[in-house]
C-alpha positions in Angstrom: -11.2 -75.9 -114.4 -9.9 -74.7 -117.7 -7.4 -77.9 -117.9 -10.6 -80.1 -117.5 -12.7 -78.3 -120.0 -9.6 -78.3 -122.9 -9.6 -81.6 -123.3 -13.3 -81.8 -123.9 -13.6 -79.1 -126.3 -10.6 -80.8 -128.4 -12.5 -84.3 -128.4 -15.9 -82.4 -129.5 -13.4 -80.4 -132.0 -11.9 -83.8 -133.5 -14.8 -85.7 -133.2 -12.6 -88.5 -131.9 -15.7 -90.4 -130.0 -17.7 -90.1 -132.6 -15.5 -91.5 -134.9 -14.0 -94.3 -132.8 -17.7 -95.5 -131.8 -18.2 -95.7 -135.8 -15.0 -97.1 -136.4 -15.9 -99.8 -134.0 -19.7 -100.1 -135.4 -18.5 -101.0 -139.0 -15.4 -103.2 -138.0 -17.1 -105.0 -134.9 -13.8 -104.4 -132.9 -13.8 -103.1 -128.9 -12.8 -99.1 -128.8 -9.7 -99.8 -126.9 -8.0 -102.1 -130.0 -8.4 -98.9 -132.2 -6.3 -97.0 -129.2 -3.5 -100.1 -128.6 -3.8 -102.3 -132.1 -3.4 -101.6 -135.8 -5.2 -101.6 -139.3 -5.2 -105.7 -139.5 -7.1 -106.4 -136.8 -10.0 -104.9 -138.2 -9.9 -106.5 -141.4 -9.6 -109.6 -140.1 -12.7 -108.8 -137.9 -14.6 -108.2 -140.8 -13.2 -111.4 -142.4 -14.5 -113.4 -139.6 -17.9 -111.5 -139.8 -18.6 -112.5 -143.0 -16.8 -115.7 -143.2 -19.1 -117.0 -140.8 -22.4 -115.6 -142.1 -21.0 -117.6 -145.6 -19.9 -120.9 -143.4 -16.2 -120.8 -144.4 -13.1 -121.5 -142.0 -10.3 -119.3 -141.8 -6.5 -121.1 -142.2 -4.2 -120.1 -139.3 -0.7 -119.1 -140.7 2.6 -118.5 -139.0 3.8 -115.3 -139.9 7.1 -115.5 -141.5 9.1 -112.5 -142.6 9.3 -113.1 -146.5 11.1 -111.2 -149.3 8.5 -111.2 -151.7 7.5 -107.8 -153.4 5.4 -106.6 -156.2 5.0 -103.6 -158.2 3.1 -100.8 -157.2 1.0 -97.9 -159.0 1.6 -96.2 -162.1 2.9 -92.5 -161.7 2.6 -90.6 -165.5 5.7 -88.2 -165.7 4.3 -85.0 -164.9 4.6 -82.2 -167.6 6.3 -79.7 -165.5 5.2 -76.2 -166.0 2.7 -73.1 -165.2 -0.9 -73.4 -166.9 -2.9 -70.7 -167.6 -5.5 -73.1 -169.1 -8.2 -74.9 -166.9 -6.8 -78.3 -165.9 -9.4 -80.9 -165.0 -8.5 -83.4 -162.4 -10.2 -87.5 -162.7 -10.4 -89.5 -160.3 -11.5 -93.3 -159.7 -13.8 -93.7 -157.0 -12.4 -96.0 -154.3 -10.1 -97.2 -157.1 -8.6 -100.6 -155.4 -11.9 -102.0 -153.2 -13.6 -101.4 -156.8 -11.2 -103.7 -158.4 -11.5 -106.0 -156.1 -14.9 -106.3 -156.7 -15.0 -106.0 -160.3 -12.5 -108.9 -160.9 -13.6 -110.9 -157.9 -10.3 -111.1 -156.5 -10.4 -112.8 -153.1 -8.5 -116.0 -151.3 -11.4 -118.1 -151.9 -11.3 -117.4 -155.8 -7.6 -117.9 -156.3 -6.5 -120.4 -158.6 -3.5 -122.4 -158.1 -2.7 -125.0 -160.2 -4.3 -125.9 -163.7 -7.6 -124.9 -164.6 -9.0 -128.8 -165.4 -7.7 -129.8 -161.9 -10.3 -127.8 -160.6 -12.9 -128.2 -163.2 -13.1 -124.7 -164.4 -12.8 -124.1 -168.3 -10.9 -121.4 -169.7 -13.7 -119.2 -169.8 -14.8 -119.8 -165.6 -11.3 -118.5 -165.2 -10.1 -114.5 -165.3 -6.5 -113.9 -165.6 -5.2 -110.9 -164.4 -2.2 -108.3 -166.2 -0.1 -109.9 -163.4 -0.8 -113.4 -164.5 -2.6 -114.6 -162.1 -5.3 -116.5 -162.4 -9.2 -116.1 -160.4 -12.5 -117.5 -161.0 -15.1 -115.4 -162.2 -18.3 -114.1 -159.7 -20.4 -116.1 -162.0 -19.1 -119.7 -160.7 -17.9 -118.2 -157.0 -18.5 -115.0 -155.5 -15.6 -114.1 -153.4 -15.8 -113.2 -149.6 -13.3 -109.9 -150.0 -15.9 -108.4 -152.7 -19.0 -109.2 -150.7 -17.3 -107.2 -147.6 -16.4 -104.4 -149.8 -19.1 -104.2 -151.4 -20.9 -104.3 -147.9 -18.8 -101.4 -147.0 -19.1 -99.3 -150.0 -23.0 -99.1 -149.8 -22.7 -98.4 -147.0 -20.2 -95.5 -146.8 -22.7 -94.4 -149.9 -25.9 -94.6 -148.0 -24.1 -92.6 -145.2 -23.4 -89.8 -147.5 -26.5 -89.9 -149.0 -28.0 -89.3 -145.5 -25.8 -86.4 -144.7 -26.4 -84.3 -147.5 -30.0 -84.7 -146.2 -29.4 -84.2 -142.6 -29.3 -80.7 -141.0 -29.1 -81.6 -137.3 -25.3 -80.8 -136.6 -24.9 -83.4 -134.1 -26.2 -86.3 -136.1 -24.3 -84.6 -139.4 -21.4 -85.3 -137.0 -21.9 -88.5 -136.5 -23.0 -89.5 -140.2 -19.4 -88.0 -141.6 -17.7 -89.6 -138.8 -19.3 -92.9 -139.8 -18.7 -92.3 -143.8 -14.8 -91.9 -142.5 -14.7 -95.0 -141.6 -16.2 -96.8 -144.2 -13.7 -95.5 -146.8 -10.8 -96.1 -144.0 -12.2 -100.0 -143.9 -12.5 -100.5 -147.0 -9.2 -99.1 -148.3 -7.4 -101.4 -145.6 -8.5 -104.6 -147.3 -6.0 -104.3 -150.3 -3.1 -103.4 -147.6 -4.2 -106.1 -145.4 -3.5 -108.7 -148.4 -0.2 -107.5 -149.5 1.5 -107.6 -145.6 4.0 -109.8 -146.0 4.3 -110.0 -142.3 0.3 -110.0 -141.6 -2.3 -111.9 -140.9 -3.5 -113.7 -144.0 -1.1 -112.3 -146.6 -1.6 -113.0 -150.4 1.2 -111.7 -152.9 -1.4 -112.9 -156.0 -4.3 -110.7 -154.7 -2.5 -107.3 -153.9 -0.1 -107.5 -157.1 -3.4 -108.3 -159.4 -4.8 -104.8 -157.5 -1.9 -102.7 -158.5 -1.7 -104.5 -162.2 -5.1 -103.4 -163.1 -4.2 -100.0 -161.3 -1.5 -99.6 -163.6 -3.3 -101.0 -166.3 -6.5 -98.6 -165.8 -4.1 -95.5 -165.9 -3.1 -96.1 -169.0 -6.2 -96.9 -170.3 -7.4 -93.6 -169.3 -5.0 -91.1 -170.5 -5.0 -93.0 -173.8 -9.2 -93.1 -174.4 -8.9 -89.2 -172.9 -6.1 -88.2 -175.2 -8.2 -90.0 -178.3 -11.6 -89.4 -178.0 -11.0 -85.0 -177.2 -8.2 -85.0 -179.9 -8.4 -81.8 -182.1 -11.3 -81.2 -183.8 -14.0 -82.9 -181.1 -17.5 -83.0 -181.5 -17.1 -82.6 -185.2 -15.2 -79.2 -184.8 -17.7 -77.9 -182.6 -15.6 -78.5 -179.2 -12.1 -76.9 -180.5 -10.2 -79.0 -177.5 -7.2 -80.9 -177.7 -7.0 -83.4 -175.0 -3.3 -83.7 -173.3 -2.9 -85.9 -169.6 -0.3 -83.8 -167.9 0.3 -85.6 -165.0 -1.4 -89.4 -163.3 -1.0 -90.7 -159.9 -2.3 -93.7 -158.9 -5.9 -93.2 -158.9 -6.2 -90.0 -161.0 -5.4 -88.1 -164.0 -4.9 -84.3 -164.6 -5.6 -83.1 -168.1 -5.6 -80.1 -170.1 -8.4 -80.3 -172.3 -7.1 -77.3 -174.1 -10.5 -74.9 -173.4 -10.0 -71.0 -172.3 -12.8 -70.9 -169.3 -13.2 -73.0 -166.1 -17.0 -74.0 -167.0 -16.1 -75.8 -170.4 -13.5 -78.0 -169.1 -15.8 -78.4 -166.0 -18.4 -79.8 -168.8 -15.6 -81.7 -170.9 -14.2 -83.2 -167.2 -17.9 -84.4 -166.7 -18.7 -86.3 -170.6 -14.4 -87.8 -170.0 -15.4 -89.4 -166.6 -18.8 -90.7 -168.1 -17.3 -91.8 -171.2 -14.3 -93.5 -169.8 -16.0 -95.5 -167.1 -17.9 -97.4 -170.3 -14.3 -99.2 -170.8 -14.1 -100.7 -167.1 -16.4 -103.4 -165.2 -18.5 -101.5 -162.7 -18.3 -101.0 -159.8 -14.8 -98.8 -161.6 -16.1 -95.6 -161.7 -14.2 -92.5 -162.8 -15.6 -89.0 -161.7 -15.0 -85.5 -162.5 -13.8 -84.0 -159.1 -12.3 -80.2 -159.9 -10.5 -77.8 -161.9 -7.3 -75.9 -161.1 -7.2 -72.6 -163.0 -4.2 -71.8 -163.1 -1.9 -74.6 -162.1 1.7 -74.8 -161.3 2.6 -78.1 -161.7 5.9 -78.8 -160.1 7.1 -82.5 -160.0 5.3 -85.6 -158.3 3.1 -85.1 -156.1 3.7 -81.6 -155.5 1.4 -78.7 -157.4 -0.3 -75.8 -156.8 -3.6 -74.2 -157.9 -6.8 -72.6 -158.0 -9.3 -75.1 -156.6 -13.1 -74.6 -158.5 -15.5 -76.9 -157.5 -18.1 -74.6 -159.7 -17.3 -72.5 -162.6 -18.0 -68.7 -160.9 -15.2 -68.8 -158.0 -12.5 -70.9 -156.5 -12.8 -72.5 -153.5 -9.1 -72.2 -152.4 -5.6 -72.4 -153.4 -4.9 -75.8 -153.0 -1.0 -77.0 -152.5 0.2 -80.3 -152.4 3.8 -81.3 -151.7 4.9 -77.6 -150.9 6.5 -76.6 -147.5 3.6 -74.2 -146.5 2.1 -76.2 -144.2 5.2 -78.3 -142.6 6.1 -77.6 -139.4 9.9 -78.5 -139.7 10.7 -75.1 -141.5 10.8 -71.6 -139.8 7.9 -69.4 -140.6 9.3 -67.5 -142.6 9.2 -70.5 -145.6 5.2 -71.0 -145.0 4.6 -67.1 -145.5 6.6 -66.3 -148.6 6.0 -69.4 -150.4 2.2 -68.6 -149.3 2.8 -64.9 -150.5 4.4 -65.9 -153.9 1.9 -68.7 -154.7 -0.9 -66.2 -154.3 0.7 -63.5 -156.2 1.5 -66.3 -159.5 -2.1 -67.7 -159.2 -4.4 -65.0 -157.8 -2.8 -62.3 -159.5 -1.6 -64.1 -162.7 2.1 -62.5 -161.9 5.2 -64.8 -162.1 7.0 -61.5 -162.2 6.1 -59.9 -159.1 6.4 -63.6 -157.4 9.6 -63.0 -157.8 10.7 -59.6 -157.0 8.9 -60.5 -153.8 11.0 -63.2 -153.5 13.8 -61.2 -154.0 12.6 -58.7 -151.4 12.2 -61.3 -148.9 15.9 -62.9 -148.8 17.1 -59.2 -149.0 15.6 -58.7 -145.5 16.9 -61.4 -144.6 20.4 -61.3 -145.4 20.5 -57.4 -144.2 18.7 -58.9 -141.0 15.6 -57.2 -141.3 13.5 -60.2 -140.6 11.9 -60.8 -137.1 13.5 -63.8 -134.9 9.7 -64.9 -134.5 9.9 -65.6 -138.2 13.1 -67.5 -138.1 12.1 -70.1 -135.4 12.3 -73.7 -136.1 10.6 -76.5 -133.9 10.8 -80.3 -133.3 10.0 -82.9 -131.3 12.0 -84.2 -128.6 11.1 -88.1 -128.9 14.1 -89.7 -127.4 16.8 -88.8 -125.1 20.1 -87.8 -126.6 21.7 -91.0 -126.8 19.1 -92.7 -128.3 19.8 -91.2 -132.1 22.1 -92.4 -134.1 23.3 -88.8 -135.2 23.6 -85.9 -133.3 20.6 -83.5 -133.7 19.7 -79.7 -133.5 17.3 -79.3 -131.2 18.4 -82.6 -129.1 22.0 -81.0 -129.0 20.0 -77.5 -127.7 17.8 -79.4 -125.1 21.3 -80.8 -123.2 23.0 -77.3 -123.4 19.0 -75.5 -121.8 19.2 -78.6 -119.1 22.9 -77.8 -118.3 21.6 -74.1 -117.9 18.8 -74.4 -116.1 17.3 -77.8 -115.8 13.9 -76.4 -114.0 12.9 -74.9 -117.4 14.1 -77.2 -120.1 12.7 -79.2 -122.5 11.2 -82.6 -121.9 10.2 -85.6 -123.6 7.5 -84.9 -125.8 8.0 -81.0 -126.4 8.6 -79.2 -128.7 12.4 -77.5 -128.9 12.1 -74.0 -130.8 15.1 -72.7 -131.7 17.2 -70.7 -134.1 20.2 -71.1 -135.9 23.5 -68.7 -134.8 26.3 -67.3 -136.5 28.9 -69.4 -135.4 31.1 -69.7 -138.5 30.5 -71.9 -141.8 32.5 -75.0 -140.2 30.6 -75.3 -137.8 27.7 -78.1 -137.7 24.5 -76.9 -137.7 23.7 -78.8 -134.2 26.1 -76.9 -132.3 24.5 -74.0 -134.0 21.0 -74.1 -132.9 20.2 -71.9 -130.1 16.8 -70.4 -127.7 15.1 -67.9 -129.2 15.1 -66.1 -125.8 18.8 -66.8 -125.1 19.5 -65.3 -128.7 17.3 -61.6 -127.6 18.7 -61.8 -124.4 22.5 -62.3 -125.2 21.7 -60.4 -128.7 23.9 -63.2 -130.9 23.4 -62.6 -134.8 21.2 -65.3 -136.8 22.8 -67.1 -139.3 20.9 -65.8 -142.0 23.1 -67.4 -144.9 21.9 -71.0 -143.1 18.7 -70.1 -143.5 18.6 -68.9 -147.3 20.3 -71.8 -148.4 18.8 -74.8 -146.0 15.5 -72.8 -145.3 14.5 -71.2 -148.5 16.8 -71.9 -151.7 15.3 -75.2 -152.4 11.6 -74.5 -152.0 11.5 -71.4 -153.9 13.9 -72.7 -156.7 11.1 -75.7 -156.6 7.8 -73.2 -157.3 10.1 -71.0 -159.7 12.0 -73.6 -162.0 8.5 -74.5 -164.0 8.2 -70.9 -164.9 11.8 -69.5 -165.6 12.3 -72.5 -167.5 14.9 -71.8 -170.2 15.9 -68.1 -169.1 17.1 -70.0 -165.9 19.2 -72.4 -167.6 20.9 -69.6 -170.0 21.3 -67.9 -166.3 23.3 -70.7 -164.6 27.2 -70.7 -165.3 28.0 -74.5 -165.6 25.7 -77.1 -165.6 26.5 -78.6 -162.8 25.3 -75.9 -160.3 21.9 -76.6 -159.0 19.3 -75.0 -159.3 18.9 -74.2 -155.5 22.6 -72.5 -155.8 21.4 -70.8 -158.7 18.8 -69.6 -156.7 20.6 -68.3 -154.1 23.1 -66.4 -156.3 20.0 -64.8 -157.7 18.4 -63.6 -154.6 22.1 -62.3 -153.6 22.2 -60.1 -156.9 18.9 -58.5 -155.0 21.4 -56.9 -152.1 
């Protein structure tokens, strides 16, 4: 009985009816090509919809594998370090559908050829960073802007209605339908730059990413000028510095003590920057991290405030404490360490816990349960190219007993043995119950330097900084290896 109920209580717990029946509401595709097709069909669903509501006939193209490629978004260099000061994070709301829109960029405003030969003067005619060339809304609105815009009020009106709703079933449905809107409307500029799809067009997706790139910039130049030093006729004492961009955002340090004045400063930069761009570009103040660890690209750490008298959450991006590829062990120290530098405001005692930890672990005082790595068996053994742990461990558990091992689709925890260091890691890997049973030693050297050196060298290098340069002994040992030497001095 329980078997029947699970897989109930998981489909109410994902919502997955709910949000395939929406799914198939806003792109007028059956539920079982969301199961068996991908994102194209659906765009070209919607194509169709409103292609025939607008009396236009859609070309049918052989799809040809072609070598074209453009240049995608703009990441700004990221300021590595640890900030004790507020860092406000800007974002552009539904960044490449709102371009689309504003610059009318669509299949049936593409020029090709000269201006004249179509009858369009110089000013009929936009051209875009890329150099390509589209006719304004004015003379010809384009189909891709009318269905994004179709879906963006949409998804809109559907949040609207759910901050308003309080029945928990029809709040259900409402987020489930607001999902995919923004999933809809964020395949259109994909669905245009598959070389391999549908109804690809290299002059639409490259213009997308142009004024992507172009907007960026824009951005952390007006934020950097306008909250210069001095502000507000001395009044706001802020100093405006972009830290780090990606794509559709920017993080800056406005240079304010307290969470609530860069929360206000975060609000007049989004209002003040979106003047420069054609609406529907919008830029909004989203959050503040206080403080921030800022790592590399795309990975950071920080205190999340969504309002100025508590954080919502430590919010980590990039790090290994959620991947399910690394033992335990990686999850709960890096967890225990990023608490410690942000909650507690102490690198120090970060790092002594650190320290603490791979002591343990070298003088084996760390539970196997912490040590136990898992993966996926997808294929059988001689379907990979190279041999693998847990594939490796899988043959060796069938040869044992083949009642109990490991099948297709499982998940193969193991741990990795002292075998000696020439030994390849594959022929390492072991069952955790074989391991009790037969009590064989961990190899707990593998684990400091495959498991742990590199992420903790990673949330550590932005705050040692120079004393962990002076520290290494040539300068061509990594930082990892530096690591590891330093957590070895702990034993």
């Amino acid at each position: 009985m329980k078997d029947a109920y699970l897989p109930l209580k998981l489909l109410q717990k994902l919502m997955s009816i709910i949000n395939y029946i929406e799914m198939a509401r806003v792109t007028g595709v059956p539920l079982d090509y969301l199961l068996s097709r991908g994102q194209q069909v659906k765009v070209m669903s919607q194509i169709l919809r409103k292609a025939k509501s607008l009396h236009f006939f859609l070309p049918v193209i052989d799809i040809v594998q072609a070598d074209d490629t453009y240049e995608g978004a703009t990441v700004i260099d990221p300021i590595r370090g640890f900030y004790n000061t507020p860092i406000a994070t800007l974002d552009f709301a539904s960044l490449y559908p709102s371009i689309m829109i504003a610059h009318n960029l669509c299949y049936t405003t593409l020029i090709r050829g000269s201006n004249a030969f179509h009858n369009l003067s110089d000013s009929d005619v936009e051209v875009t960073p890329s150099n390509n060339r589209f006719v304004k809304s004015n003379i010809r609105r384009g189909l891709l802007p009318q269905v994004l815009e179709d879906l963006l009020n949409a998804r809109k009106q559907a949040k609207n209605d759910l901050k308003n709703e309080q029945d928990p079933f029809r709040r259900m449905v409402l987020n489930g339908r607001q999902l995919a809107l923004k999933i809809s409307a964020n395949s259109v500029y994909g669905f245009t730059g598959a070389s391999v799809g549908k109804l690809p067009c290299l002059e639409i997706s490259q213009s997308v990413t142009a004024y992507g790139r172009q907007m960026i910039d824009l951005t952390k130049s007006a934020v950097e000028q306008i909250y210069k030093e001095g502000y507000l006729d001395g009044k706001c004492p802020c100093d405006a510095q972009v830290i780090y961009g990606d794509t559709d955002s920017v993080m800056v340090k406005f240079g304010v003590k307290d969470v609530k004045a860069a929360m206000e400063l975060g609000l007049h930069a989004a209002t003040e920057v979106s003047k420069k761009f054609i609406p529907p570009i919008k830029l909004e103040f989203e959050k503040v991290y206080s403080p921030f660890l800022l790592i590399n690209k795309k990975r950071y750490a920080g205190l999340y405030f969504t309002r100025p008298e508590k954080h919502d959450k430590i919010d980590c991006k990039g790090l290994e404490t959620v991947r399910r590829d690394n033992c335990p062990l990686v999850s709960k120290v890096l967890s225990t360490c990023l608490e410690k530098m942000l909650l507690e405001g102490d690198a120090t005692s970060a790092l002594e816990h650190a320290k603490k930890v791979i002591s343990d672990l070298l003088c084996n005082r760390i539970d196997i349960s912490e040590l136990i790595i898992t993966k996926e068996l997808t294929r059988s053994s001689n379907a990979y190219a190279a041999k693998q742990a847990h594939v490796v461990l899988a043959e060796r558990m069938r040869e044992r007993d083949s009642g109990s091992a490991p099948r297709l689709g499982d998940r193969v925890p193991y741990v990795i043995v002292a075998k000696g260091q020439k030994v390849p890691a594959y022929e390492k890997a072991e069952d955790p119950i074989y391991v009790l049973q037969n009590n064989i030693p961990i190899d707990t050297a593998y684990y400091l330097e495959n498991q742990l050196a590199k992420p903790l060298a990673r949330i550590f290098e932005p705050i040692l900084g120079d004393k962990a340069e002076s520290i290494l002994t040539s300068n061509t040992l990594k930082l990892e290896n530096f690591m590891v030497l330093l957590f070895r001095q702990a034993t």
